[in-house]
C-alpha positions in Angstrom: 91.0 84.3 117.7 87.4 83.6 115.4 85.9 86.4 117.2 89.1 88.6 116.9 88.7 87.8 113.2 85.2 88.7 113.1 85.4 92.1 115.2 87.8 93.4 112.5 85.6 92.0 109.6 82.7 93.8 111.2 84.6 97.4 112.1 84.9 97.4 108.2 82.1 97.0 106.8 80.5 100.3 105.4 84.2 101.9 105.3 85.5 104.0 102.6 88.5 103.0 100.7 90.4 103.0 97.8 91.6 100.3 95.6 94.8 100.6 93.0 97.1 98.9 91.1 100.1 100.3 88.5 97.5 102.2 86.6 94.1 102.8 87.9 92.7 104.0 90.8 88.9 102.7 92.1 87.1 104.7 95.0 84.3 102.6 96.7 83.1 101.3 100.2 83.4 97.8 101.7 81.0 95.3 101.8 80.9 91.7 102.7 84.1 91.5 105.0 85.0 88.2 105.3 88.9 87.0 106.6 89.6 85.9 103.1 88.6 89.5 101.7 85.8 91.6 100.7 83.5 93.7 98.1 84.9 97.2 97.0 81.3 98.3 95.6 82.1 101.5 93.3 79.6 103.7 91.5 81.8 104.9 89.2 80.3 105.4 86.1 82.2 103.1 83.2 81.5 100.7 80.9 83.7 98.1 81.9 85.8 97.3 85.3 88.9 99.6 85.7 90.7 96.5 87.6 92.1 93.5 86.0 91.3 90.3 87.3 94.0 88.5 89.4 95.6 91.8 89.4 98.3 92.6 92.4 96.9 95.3 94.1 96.7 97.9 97.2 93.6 98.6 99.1 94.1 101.9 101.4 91.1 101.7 104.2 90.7 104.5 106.3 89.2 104.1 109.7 87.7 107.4 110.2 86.8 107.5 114.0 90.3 107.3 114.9 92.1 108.9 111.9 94.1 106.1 110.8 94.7 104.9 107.4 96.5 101.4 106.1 97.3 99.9 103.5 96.9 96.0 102.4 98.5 93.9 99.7 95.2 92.1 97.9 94.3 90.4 94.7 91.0 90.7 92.5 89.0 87.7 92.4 86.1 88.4 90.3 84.5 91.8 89.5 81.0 92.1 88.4 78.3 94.7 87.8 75.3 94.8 90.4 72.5 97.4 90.5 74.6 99.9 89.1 77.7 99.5 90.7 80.9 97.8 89.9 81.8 95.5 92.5 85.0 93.9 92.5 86.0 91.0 94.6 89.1 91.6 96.7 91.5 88.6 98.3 93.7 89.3 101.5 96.0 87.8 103.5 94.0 88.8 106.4 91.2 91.2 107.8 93.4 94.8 108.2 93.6 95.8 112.1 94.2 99.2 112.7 
């Protein structure tokens, strides 16, 4: 099951997705998969985060090499700027399987 959870966290890494809630819409790439969430890192250009923290949110991942997109229920834990970027903390359930 561990390494079931860690394959997954690992095929994500480095993926494209994109992050909403009611009213915003953030486009970044995943980093730091873990099977309690990740890091949406976003280099969109604004002075403060367009998420809310503890928002309720939708993450739509894509996996590109077999055309499949999903989408998971998530949270945002923290959000914090980092070289540039915005990089928002997201909770899951669980790591998406495609």
């Amino acid at each position: 099951e561990l390494e079931n959870v860690i394959e997954r966290a690992v095929a994500l890494e480095r993926t494209e997705a994109v992050c909403h809630d009611r009213h915003e819409v953030v486009v970044g790439i995943l980093e730091n998969v873990t099977d309690a969430g990740c890091e949406l890192v976003s280099d969109e250009d604004s002075v403060t985060p367009k998420l809310a923290l503890n928002s309720p949110l939708v993450l739509n991942v894509t996996n590109a090499a077999e055309e499949k997109a999903m989408n998971v229920r998530a949270s945002l834990a923290a959000v914090e700027r980092r070289e540039g970027n915005w990089v928002y903390r997201i909770r899951w359930a669980e790591v998406p399987s495609f």
